[in-house]
Structure formats: structure tokens, C-alpha cells
C-alpha positions in Angstrom: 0.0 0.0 0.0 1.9 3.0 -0.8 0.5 6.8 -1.2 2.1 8.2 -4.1 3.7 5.9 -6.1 5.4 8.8 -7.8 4.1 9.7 -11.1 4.9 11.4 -13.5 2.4 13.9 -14.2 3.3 17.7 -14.8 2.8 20.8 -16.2 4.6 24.4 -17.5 3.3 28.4 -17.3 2.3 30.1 -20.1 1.0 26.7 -22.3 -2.0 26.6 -22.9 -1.1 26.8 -26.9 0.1 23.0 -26.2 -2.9 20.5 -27.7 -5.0 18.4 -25.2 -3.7 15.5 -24.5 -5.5 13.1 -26.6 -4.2 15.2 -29.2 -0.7 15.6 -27.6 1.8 13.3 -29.6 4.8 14.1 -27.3 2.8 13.1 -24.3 1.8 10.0 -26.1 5.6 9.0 -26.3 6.1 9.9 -23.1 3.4 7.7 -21.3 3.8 4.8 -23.3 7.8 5.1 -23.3 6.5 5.0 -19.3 4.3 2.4 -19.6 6.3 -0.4 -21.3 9.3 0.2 -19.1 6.9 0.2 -16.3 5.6 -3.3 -17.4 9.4 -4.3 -18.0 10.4 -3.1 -14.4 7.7 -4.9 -13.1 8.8 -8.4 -14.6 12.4 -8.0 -13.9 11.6 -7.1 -9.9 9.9 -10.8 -10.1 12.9 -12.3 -12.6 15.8 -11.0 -10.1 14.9 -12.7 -6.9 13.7 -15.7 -9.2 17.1 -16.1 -10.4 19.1 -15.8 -7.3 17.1 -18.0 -5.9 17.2 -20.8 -8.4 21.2 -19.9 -8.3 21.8 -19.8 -5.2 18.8 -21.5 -3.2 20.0 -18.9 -0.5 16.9 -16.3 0.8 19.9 -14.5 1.9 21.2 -13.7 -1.3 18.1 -12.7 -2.5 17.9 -10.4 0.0 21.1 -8.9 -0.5 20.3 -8.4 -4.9 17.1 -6.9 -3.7 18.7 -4.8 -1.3 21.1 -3.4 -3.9 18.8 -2.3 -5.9 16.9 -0.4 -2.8 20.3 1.0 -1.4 21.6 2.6 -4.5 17.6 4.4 -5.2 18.6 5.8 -1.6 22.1 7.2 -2.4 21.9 8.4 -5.8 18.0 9.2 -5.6 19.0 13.3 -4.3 22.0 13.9 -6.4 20.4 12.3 -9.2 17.0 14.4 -9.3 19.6 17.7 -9.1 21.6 16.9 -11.9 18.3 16.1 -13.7 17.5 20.0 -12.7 20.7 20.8 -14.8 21.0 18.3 -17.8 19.3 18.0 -21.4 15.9 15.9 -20.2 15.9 13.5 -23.4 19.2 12.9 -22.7 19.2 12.1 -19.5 16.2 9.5 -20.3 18.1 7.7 -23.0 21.5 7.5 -21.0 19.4 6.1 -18.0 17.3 3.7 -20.4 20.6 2.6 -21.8 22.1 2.1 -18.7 19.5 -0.5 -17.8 19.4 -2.4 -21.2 22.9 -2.7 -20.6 22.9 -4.1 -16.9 20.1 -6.5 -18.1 21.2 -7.7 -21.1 24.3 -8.9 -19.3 21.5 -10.9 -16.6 20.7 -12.1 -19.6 23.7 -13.1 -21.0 25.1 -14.9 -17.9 21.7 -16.8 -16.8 21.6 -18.3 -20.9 25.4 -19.2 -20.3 24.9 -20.5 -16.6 27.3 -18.0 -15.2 25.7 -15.8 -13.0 26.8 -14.8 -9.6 25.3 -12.9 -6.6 27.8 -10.0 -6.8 27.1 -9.5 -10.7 23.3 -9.7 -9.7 24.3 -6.9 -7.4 25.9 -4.9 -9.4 23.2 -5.2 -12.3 20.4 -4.4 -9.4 22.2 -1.7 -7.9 22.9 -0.1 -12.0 18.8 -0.7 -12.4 18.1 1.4 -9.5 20.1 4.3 -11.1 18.6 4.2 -13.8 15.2 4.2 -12.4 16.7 7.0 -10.0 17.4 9.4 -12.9 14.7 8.5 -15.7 12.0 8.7 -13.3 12.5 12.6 -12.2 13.4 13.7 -16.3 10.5 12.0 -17.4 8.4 14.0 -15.0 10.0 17.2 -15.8 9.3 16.3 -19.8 6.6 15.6 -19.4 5.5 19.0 -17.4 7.2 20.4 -20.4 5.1 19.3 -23.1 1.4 19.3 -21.2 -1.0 22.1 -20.0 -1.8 23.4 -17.1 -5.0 22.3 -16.5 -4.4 18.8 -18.3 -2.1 17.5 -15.1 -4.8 15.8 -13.1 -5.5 13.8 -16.1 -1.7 12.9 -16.9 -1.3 12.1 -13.2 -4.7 9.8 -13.6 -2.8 8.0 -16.5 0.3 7.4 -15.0 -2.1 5.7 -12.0 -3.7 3.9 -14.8 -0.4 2.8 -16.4 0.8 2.0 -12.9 -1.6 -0.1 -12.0 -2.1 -2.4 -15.3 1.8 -3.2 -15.5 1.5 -4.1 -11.9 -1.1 -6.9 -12.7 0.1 -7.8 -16.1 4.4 -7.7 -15.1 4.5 -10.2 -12.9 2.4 -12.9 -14.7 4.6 -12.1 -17.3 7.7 -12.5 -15.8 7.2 -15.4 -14.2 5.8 -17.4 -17.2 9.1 -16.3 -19.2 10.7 -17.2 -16.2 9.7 -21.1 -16.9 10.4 -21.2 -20.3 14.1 -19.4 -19.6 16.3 -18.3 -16.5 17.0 -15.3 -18.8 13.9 -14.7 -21.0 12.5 -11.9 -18.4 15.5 -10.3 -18.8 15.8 -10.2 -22.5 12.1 -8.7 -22.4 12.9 -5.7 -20.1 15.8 -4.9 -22.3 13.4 -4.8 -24.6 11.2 -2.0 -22.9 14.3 -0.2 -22.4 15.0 0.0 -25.8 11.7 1.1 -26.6 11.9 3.6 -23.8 15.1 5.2 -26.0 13.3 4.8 -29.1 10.0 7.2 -27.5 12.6 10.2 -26.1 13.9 10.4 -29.3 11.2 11.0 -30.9 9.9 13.8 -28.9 9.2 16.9 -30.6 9.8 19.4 -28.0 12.7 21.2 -26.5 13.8 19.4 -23.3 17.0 21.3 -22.2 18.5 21.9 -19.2 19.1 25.7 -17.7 21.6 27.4 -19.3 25.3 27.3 -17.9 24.9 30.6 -16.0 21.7 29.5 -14.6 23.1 26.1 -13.0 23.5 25.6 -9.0 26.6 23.4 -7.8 25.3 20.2 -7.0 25.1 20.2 -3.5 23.6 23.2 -3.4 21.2 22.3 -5.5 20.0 18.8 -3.6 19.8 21.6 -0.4 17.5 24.3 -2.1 15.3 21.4 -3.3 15.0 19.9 0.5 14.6 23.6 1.4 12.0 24.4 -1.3 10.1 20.5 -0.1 10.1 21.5 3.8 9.8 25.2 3.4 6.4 25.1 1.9 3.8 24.0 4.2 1.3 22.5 1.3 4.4 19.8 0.9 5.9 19.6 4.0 2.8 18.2 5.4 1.8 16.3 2.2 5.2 14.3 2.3 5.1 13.7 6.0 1.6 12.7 5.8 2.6 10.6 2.8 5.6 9.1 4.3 3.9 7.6 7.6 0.6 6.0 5.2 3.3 4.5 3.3 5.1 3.1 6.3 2.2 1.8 8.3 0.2 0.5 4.9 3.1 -1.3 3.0 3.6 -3.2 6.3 0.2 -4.1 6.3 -0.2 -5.5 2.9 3.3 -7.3 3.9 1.5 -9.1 7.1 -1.3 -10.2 4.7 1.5 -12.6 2.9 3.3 -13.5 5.8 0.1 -14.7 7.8 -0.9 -16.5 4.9 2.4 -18.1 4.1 2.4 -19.4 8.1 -1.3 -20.7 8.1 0.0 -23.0 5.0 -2.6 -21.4 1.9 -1.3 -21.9 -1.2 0.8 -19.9 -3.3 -1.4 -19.9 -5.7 -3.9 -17.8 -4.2 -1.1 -15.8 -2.2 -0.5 -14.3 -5.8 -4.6 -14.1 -6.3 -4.6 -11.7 -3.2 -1.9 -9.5 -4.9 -3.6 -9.8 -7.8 -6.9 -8.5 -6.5 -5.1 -5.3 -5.3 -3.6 -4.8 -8.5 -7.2 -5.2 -10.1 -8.8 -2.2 -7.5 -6.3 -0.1 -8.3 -6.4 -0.3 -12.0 -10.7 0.1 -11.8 -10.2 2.8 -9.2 -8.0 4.4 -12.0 -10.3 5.0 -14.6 -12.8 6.2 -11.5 -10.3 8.5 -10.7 -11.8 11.7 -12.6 -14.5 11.8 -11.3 -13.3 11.0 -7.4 -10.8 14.2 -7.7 -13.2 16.6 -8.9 -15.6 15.8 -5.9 -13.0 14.6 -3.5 -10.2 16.8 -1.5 -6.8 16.1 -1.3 -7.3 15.9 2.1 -10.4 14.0 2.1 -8.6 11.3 -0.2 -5.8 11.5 2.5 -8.1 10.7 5.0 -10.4 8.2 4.0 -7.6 6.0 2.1 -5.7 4.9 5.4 -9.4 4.4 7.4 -10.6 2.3 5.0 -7.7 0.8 4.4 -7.3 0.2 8.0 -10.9 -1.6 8.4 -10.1 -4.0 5.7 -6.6 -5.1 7.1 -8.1 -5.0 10.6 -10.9 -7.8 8.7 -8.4 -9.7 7.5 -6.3 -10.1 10.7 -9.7 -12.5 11.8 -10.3 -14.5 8.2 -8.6 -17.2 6.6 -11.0 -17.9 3.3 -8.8 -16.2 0.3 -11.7 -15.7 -1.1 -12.9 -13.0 1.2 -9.3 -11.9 1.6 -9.2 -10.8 -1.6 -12.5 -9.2 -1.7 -10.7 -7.4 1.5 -7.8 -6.5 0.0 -9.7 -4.9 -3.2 -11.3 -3.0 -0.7 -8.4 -1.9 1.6 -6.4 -0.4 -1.5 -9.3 1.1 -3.7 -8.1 4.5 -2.8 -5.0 4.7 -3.3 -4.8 5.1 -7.1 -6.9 8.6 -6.6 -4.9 9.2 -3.7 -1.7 8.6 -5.5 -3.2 11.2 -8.3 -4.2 14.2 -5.9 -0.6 14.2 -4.1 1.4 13.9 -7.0 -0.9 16.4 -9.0 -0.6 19.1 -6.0 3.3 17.9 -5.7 4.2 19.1 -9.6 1.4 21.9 -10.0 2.9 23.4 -6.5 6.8 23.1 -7.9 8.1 25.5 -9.9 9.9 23.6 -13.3 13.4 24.0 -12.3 13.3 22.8 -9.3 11.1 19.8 -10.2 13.7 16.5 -10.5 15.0 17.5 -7.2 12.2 18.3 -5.0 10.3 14.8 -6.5 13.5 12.6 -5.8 13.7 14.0 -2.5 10.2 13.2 -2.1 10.8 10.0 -3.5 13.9 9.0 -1.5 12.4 10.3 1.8 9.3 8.1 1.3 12.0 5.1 0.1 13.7 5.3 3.4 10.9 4.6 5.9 9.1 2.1 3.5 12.0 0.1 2.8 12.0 -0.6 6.6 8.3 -1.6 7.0 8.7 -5.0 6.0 10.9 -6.0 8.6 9.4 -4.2 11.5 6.4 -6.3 10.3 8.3 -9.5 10.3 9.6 -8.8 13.3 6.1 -7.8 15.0 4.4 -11.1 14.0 7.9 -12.8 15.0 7.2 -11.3 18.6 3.5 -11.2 19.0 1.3 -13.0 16.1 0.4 -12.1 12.5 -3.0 -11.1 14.3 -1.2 -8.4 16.8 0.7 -7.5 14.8 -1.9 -6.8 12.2 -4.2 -4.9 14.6 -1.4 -2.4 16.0 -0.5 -1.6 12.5 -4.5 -0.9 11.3 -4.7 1.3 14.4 -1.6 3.3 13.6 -2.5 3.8 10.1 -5.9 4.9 11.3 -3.9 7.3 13.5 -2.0 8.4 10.4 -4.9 9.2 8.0 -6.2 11.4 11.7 -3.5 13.8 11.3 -5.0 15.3 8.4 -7.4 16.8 9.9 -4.8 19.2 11.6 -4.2 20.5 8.3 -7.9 22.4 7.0 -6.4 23.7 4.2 -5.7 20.0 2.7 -9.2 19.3 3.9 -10.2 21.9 1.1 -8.0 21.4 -1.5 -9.0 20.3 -4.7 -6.1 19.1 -6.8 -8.5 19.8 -10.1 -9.2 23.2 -8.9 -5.3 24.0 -8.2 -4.1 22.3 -11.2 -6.3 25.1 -13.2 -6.0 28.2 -11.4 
């Protein structure tokens, strides 16, 4: 369960000459560039710890590629976003997109050759997770670049939309290549990559950098972006807000596999509980429209991590995976509009050249405490039962979707409404 799951939605001043986007072929590279490495990402995150795994037969080692991949989004996520700020946007997308072909392909190479070793699997992780850390932030500033103003609610939607179908489709995906070949999954997200290339090229529109005289130093530059992200009380308290929903709500959908991997169910309807929360996210997509126009950012913010926390709370008392998935459909449904208003508010609020570095601080901050979720879980139903466990975290996340209401002027925002003043 995670609020924002950083999209890449945007908008510039003075556009409104720019076509809608139906009409907007720039955009349309953009978003599908987006959307097949999206689906690629997606299969690869399922091929990796496949791989070690069948290498190795060490959890461990699995533990330490996926960890790689997490650690270097941390260190590389603030300088990244403010060198973004400073480099040719296109450019910046193909080098990353390349840089991830390249790390894959030799995944590739090595499982088809039965070479493959957990530091190489590192090292490819850790070169995924930069590229993801730097064509992430350009693509949202590209894509700010070639929309209007009052079109970002509606790009932010699609990236939900996007989001959400390559997280129920990736997977699948990967895993079936997975059985035909160690390496096939990896071959196909080199693939997307490539793609991904071919799309920034073929963007119409000017995506430089500021001009030489215009450039911070770097450090600098990651400071004013923090400063700009904290000193503004709209996104201080929508990224603090964020970070603990994400925290208390990714180790709840955590619990829900653990408890279900302890009371023996099968894996095969393990995956059809994931499976039904990407399924609510992708329907609460397409309702998304119509949920921010009458909705509040606030509201959103509030009623996500309540609901969310009644569902969990259910499931902490029923074993049928039936119902547990008609729980965990419920327990997410939000999030996708949720996702939308924040990161719709987050770029309409920024000004454009600060954008890569105040959304990969954002990004990185919300990384941090996430990241650590899943094993203060573990370590909760370790100590005190799945159920416990289960009940403390519903209640905090309750208490996190509270705090909102401290804040009336989220309570009142409209992210439509902003996005078109």
C-alpha cells in the first residue's frame, strides 16, 4: 500500500497553446515510453529474486540483490533528481534507459550461459536502481514540459492507470518467461528499455537543461530542493503525511502474505490476493476523474488509510482467500486517486526548475521509511502474532490518516481546482 507511487504527471506556465492531451503526440511518447518500461520493471523485480534463488537456493542472497537495488535508489536518488534539474531531459532518459538495457542484457547473457553470480546480480540491481533513479525525475520534468496546465490531473490519472495495469500484467509475465528461460524476463525488459530510448527520441519538443549561467553546484542544489520541499507547508505536510501512510500501509499488505504463508494457503492464491489489489487499483484508476473533482486532497488522505485500515483489521480474523481478496480490493481502492491528488498538488505546486529535485527528495524520503516496513512487520508477527501484529498496524494507520485533519487547508483542496488556477 503505498500513497504516491510517484508519477509522473506535470505541467509548465504560459501553455496553454500546447494541444490536449489526446491530441498531444509528445505526451503519447512519453506515457507509453513510461508504460512499457513500467511493465518491464515490473517483470524484472519478479525475474531478479527468481534467479538468485534458483542460483543460489540462499533467501539470503536474495535479499542482498534486492537490497542493492533499494540501497543505490537511496544514495543516488537526491544527487540524481539535481543533476536532472541541470542536464538536457531527453538525454538524460536515453543514457538512463541505456544504462538498464545494458545491466540487463548482461542478466541475460550470464543466466543463458549459466554463469551468474550474486555479486554480478548486485551490481546489475544496484545499475537498475540508477537508472530508475534518474529517468524517473526527467521523465516527470518532460513531461511538465510538453502538457498544459490544466491537463495535469488527467496525466497524473494515467500514469495511476499505467501504474496499475503493469503491476497486474508484469509479474504474470515474468514469471511465465521465467519457466520457459532463466534469462527470457530479462531479454524482455531490455526490450522495454530499448523502446523507452526509441520514444525520447522521438519527442518533438525542447527538453533542455538551464543554461550554464543559470546552474547551482550540486550540493547546493539537492539543499534548495529539500529547502524548497520542507519550506512550503502544502508539501511539508503532504510528504510527511505521505511518508507515515506508506510506512504503516506497506507493512500491512506485507502481514497479509506472511500470515498467509504461516497458516500454509497456497501460493497460488497468495499471488490471487496481490492480484486483486492490482485489479482495485487499475478500476479505481479509470474512476479517478471523477473522485478528484468531488474529493479533496485531504479527504482522499483521509479516507484511504481508514478504510484501508478496516479492511486489514478484517483480514487479521479470516482465513478464506476468497474473502481476503475481496478485502484486499477494498483496503487499497483509494490509493490510485490518492496517488493522483498528491502527485498532482506535488508538480502543479513546484516550480519547473526545481522539479527533479524536489520529486526525488520526495521520492527518497518516502524510500527510506518504506523500505524498513517489511521488517518491523516480520519482526512484530515474530514477537507477537500475525494477528497483533496486524491490529497495531490498522490502528496506527488509522492514526496516520487522523492527522490530516490538523491540516484544514488540505481538507479543502481540490487538486483539479489548483491544477487550473
Amino acid at each position: 500500500m503505498t500513497v504516491h507511487g510517484r508519477g509522473r504527471a506535470g505541467v509548465a506556465t504560459g501553455n496553454s497553446h500546447r494541444p490536449p492531451l489526446r491530441h498531444n503526440k509528445d505526451y503519447a511518447l512519453l506515457i507509453a515510453g513510461g508504460a512499457v518500461s513500467s511493465l518491464g520493471s515490473q517483470m524484472s523485480s519478479l525475474a531478479f529474486p527468481l534467479i538468485t534463488l534458483a542460483t543460489t537456493h540462499s533467501p539470503f542472497a536474495v535479499g542482498l540483490v534486492t537490497g542493492a537495488a533499494t540501497m543505490a535508489l537511496v544514495l543516488i536518488g537526491l544527487p540524481a533528481g539535481a543533476l536532472v534539474d541541470r542536464w538536457n531531459r531527453r538525454w538524460t532518459m536515453i543514457a538512463a534507459a541505456a544504462l538498464g538495457a545494458i545491466a540487463y542484457g548482461s542478466v541475460a547473457a550470464a543466466a543463458f550461459a549459466h554463469r551468474v553470480t550474486v555479486p554480478h546480480l548486485m551490481i546489475a540491481a544496484a545499475c537498475g536502481g540508477v537508472a530508475n533513479s534518474f529517468y524517473g525525475p526527467a521523465e516527470q520534468v518532460a513531461v511538465r514540459s510538453v502538457v498544459r496546465t490544466r491537463d495535469i490531473p488527467r496525466a497524473a490519472m494515467n500514469n495511476e492507470v499505467r501504474s496499475a495495469a503493469a503491476g497486474l500484467a508484469g509479474p504474470p509475465i515474468g514469471g511465465f518467461l521465467f519457466g520457459i528461460a532463466r534469462g527470457l524476463p530479462m531479454v524482455a525488459d531490455v526490450v522495454t528499455y530499448l523502446v523507452a530510448i526509441l520514444t525520447a527520441s522521438r519527442v518533438r519538443t525542447a527538453l533542455p537543461g538551464p543554461g550554464t549561467k543559470q546552474r547551482e553546484a550540486l550540493l547546493p542544489a539537492i539543499r534548495s530542493g529539500l529547502t524548497f520541499l520542507f519550506g512550503n507547508n502544502l508539501l511539508r505536510a503532504i510528504t510527511l503525511l505521505s511518508m507515515f501512510l506508506n510506512f504503516f500501509g506497506t507493512g500491512l499488505v506485507v502481514s497479509v502474505t506472511i500470515t498467509m504463508q504461516q497458516r500454509g494457503t497456497d501460493a497460488t492464491w497468495i499471488g490471487a490476493v496481490s492480484s486483486a489489489m492490482a485489479v482495485s487499483m487499475l478500476v479505481a484508476s479509470f474512476l479517478s476523474g471523477r473522485l478528484l473533482r468531488h474529493l479533496s486532497v485531504g479527504v482522499l488522505m483521509l479516507l484511504t488509510p481508514i478504510i484501508g485500515a478496516v479492511a486489514f483489521a478484517g483480514m487479521a480474523f479470516v482465513h478464506a482467500p476468497p474473502v481476503l481478496m475481496v478485502l484486499m480490493a477494498c483496503a487499497t481502492f483509494l490509493l490510485a486517486p490518492c496517488n493522483a491528488a498528491v502527485i498532482s498538488v506535488l508538480t502543479s505546486t513546484t516550480p519547473a526548475e526545481k522539479l527533479g529535485r524536489v520529486m526525488s527528495a520526495d521520492n527518497v524520503l518516502s524510500l527510506v521509511l518504506t523500505s524498513l516496513a517489511p521488517a518491523t512487520m516480520g519482526f512484530l508477527i515474530g514477537g507477537i502474532g500475525g494477528r497483533e501484529a496486524m491490529l497495531i498496524f490498522a490502528v496506527l494507520l488509522v492514526v496516520s490518516g487522523l492527522l490530516v485533519l490538523a491540516f484544514p487547508r488540505l481538507m479543502r483542496l481540490s487538486a483539479v481546482a489548483r491544477a487550473t488556477a
